[in-house]
N, C-alpha and C positions, 0 to 999 in steps of 0.2 A: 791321690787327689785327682789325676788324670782320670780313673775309674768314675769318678762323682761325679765331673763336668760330662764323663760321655752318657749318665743316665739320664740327666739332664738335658738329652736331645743336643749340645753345642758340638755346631761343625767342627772337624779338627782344627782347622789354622784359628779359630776363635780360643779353642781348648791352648794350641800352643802360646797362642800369645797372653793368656790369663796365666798360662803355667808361669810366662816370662815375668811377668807381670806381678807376681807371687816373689818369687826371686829379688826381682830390683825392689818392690816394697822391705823385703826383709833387710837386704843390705842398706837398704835408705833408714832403716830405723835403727842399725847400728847406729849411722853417721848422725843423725840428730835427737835421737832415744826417744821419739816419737811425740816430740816436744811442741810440732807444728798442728797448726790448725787445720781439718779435714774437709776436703776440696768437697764443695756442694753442690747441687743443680738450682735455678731459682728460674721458677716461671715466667715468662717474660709476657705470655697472651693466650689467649684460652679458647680465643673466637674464629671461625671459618675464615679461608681465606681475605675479606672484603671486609672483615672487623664488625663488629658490635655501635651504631647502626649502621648499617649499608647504604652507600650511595641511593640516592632515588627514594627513600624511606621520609615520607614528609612528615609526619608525625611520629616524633621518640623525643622520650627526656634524656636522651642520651647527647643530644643537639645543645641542650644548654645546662644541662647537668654532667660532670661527670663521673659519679658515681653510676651513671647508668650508660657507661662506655665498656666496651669488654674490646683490647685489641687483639689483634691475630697472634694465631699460635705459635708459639718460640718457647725454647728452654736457653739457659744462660748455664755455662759450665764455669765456674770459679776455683783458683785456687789460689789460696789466700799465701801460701808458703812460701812461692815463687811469683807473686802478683799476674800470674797469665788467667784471662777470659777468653772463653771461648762462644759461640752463638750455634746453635742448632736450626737455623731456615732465617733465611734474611726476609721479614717481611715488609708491608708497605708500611707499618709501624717501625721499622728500624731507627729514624731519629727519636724518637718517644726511648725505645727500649733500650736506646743505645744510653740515654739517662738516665735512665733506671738503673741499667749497672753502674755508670759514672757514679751515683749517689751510694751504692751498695757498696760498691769495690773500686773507689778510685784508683785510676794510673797518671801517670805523668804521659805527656804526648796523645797522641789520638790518630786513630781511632780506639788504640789501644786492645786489639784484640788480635789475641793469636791464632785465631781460625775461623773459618765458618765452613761448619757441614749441610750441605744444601740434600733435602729429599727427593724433590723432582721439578717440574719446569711447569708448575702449575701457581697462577697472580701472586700467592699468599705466601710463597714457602720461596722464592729467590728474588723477587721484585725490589726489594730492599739493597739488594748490590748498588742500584744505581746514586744512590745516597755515597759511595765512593768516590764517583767521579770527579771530573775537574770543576764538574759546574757545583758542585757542592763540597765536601771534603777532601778533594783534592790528594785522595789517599795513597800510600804508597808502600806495594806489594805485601797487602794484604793477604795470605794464605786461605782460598779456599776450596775446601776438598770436594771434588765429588765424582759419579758416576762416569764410563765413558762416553758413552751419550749426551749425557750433560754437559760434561765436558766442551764436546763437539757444538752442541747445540751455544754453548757462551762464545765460544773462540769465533764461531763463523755466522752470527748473526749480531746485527746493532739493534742496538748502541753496546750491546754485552760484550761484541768483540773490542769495541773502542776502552772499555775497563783493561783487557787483555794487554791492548797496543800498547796502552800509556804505562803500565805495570801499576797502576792504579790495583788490581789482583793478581796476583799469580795463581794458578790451577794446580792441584795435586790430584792426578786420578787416582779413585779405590774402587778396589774389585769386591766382586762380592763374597762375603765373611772373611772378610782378610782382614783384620784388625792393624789400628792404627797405633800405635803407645807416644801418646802424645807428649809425657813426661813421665818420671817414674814413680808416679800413684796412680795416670790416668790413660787410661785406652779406651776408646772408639771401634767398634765392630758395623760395617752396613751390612743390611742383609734387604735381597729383594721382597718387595712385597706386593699382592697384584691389584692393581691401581690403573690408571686411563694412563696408556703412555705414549700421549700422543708426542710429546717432545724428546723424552728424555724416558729412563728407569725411572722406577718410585723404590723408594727403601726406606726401612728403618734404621735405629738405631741402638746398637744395645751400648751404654756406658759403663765401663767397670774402675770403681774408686777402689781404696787402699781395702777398704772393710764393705761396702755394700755397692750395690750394681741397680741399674733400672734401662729398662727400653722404652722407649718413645716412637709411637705407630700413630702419626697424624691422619693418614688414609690410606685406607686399606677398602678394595671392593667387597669382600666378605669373609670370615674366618672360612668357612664352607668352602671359597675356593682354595682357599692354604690348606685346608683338609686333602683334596684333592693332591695335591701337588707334595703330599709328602708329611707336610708341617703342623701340627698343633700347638697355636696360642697356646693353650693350658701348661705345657711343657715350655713354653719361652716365659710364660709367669712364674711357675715352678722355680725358675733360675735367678732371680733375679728378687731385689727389697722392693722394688716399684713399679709399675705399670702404666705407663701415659697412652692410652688407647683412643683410636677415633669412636668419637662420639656425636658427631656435625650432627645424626638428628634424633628426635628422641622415640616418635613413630611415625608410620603413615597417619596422612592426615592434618600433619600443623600448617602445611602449606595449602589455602584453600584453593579447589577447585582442583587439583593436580595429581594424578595416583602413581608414589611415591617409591611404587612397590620396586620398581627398576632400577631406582637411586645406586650409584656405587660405593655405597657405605651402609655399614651395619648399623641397623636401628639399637639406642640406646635397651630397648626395651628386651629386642631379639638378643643382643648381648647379656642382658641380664638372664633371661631363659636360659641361653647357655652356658653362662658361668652360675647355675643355681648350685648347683651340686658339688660347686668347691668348699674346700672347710673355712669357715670363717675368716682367718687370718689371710687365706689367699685372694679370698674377696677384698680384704679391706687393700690389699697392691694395688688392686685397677683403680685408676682415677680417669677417668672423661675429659678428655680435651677436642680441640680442634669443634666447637659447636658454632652450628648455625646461628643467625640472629633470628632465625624464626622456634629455636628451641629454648623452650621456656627452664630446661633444667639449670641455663646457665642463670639465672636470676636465685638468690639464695632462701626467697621465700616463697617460692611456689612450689605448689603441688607436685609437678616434676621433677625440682630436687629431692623431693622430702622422700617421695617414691624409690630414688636412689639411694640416699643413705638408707632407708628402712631393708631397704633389701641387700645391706651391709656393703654397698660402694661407696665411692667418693665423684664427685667433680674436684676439677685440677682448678686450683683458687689463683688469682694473679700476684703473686708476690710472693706463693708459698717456697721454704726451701725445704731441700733434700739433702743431708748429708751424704756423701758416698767415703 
């Protein structure tokens, strides 16, 4: 089995801890004969940092419709066995999403979550911490995991340091590919990805459940540069049931007036060029998250969806689950 994950392209300590991970699943299905219900991902937000419409955006039906609201990107990590939730990027939707799981997966008490894995120090992906506090829930040592830069950057600046003081959050630094086994179905792996870092690291995430695995790559500046640097997506897809890939825009061009070509994010379209030549079923893992409000693929009847599924992707829908 060790041989599979290493063709797989999986750093060792990622390999060791899935090996572990294999192990305590096995013994865990002695002890309840695999009686429990299997720990799921469920989409919490699908849209760029600053949500689906954007501040400053005078005309949207999203204003007094909300069916034409898409919030920012998050995954929700459930296990229904043991009642723990977990959050993948605390966004500035965080009270919204934090009721989406209340209705999904109630707990007793609140916040009611065992963790948040924060990606990096950009509006969309930690901003929601602050919904902790005392001037709002009042929370109390909250577990959130992240980079050590990040780290850094929570502990010695406000108000992020004031979450710290009050133990409103506790911090747990993770290194990179050092997997996390957060219970014994579910482990967390970060792994860096190359992104604007002006505060902090950027990383993803790979999650591995009892039976299936997925990573979640909200921003990434291009696959080309992970080319460089050792790493091929194609191979971190390979490994894995699901694929949550940035997707923010879909080409140059939707933002008028502006040439796009520089953006640090891979175009929907560039992405699909380069995953052409996968076999069908590897296609159907990637799903598109993290979009702009200026990309028309997130709306489920335009043209730039339809471009997507025809060319056998997905976009990441808001409330979809993922069994792992």
């Amino acid at each position: 089995m060790k041989k599979i994950f290493q063709m797989v392209g999986l750093p060792r300590p990622a390999i060791a801890c899935l090996l572990g991970l294999v192990w305590l699943q096995g013994y865990a299905q002695v002890v309840d004969n695999e009686k429990q219900a299997s720990p799921y991902l469920v989409v919490l937000g699908i849209s760029q940092d600053a949500g689906t419409p954007q501040a400053g955006t005078k005309e949207h039906r999203g204003w007094t419709d909300k069916k034409f609201r898409r919030l920012a990107a998050s995954l929700g990590l459930i296990d229904p066995a043991t009642g723990q939730r977990w959050l993948f990027d605390a966004t500035p939707d965080f009270p919204e999403q934090l009721q989406h799981l209340d209705r999904l997966a109630p707990v007793a008490g609140k916040p009611g979550i065992s963790g948040i894995f924060l990606t990096h120090a950009h509006m969309g992906h930690y901003t929601g911490l602050m919904f902790l506090g005392h001037e709002s829930m009042g929370a109390k040592d909250v577990p959130v995991f992240a980079m050590p830069r990040m780290q850094k950057f929570l502990s010695a600046n406000g108000p992020w340091s004031q979450l710290v003081k009050y133990r409103n959050i506790v911090i747990t630094e993770l290194k990179d590919n050092e997997c996390v086994r957060i219970n014994n179905r579910l482990s967390v792996t970060p792994f860096s990805v190359p992104h604007r870092p002006e505060f902090s690291e950027v990383v993803g995430y790979r999650i591995d459940g009892p039976n299936r695995s997925a990573i979640f790559i909200p921003d990434i500046d291009s696959w080309e540069e992970w080319d460089r640097a050792g790493t091929l997506i194609e191979d971190m897809i390979a490994s894995v049931d699901v694929a949550y890939l940035d997707g923010s825009f879909f080409a140059n061009g939707e933002i008028p007036g502006r040439d796009m070509s520089g953006f640090p994010h891979p175009f929907i379209t560039h992405s699909m060029q380069r995953f052409s030549t996968l076999p069908v079923n590897e296609k159907k893992k990637i799903r598109f998250i993290h979009l702009n409000h200026t990309n028309r693929a997130i709306w489920p009847a335009s043209d730039e969806r339809a471009t997507v599924i025809d060319n056998g992707f997905r976009i990441a829908g808001e409330g979809e689950i993922f069994e792992l």
